[in-house]
C-alpha positions in Angstrom: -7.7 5.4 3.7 -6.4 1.9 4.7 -3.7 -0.2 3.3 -2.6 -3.8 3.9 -0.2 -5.7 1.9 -0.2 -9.3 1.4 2.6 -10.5 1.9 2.0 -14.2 -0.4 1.4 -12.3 -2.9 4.1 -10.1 -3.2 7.0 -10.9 -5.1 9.0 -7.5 -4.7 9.0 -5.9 -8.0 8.8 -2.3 -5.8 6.6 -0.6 -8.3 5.0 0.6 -5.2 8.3 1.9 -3.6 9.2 3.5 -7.0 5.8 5.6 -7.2 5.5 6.4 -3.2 8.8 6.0 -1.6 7.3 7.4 1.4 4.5 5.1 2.3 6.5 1.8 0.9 9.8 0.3 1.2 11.0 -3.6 1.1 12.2 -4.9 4.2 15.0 -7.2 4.6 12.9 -10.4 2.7 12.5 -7.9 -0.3 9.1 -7.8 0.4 7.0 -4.6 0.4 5.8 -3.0 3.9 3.8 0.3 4.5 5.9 2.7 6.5 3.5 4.1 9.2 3.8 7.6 10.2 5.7 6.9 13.5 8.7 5.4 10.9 7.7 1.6 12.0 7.0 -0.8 9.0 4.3 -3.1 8.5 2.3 -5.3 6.5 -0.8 -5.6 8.3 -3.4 -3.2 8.1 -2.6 0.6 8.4 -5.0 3.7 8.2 -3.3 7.1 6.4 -5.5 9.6 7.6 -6.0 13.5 6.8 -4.8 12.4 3.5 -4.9 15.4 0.5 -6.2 14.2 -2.8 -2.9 14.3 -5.0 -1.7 12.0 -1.9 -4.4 9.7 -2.0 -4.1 9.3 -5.3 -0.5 8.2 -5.6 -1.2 5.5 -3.1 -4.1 4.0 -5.6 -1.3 4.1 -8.6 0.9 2.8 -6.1 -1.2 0.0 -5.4 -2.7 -0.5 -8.8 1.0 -0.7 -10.1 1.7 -3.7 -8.3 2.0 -6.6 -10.5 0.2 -9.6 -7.9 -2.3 -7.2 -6.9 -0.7 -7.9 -3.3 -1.6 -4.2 -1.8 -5.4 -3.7 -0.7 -6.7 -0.1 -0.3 -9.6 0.4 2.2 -12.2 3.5 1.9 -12.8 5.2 5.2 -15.7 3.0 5.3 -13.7 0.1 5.1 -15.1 -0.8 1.8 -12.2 -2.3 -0.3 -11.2 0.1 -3.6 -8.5 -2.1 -4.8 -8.3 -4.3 -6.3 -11.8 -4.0 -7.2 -14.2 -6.8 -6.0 -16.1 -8.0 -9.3 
């Protein structure tokens, strides 16, 4: 799974933080970042890998809670699963 926030979209409601405070925080612009697992922050695009399912799945609410659809979520494939592409 691969995430990337966009950071023009977001407006920092931190839905996302509230739902997985361990993959998102805001950083000091009150925007929301993905914490990487080394503890660094970004916004650009980071792969969560050996992932469980009940994990997976709280990053898709995560992202699907987010009011600007400003958080993308990536397959393994790279095949974008949020917000779906109609």
């Amino acid at each position: 799974m691969r995430l990337r926030v966009d950071r023009d979209l977001c407006i920092g409601a931190a839905n996302c933080v509230a739902i997985a405070p361990l993959v998102f925080k805001l950083d000091q612009e009150g925007k929301s970042v993905i914490i990487k697992k080394d503890g660094s922050a970004s916004s650009d695009l980071t792969e969560y890998v050996d992932l469980n399912e009940k994990d997976a799945e709280l990053i898709l609410e995560a992202a699907k809670s987010c009011p600007t659809l400003a958080i993308y979520v990536y397959d393994d494939d790279g095949k974008q699963i949020w917000p779906e592409i109609k």
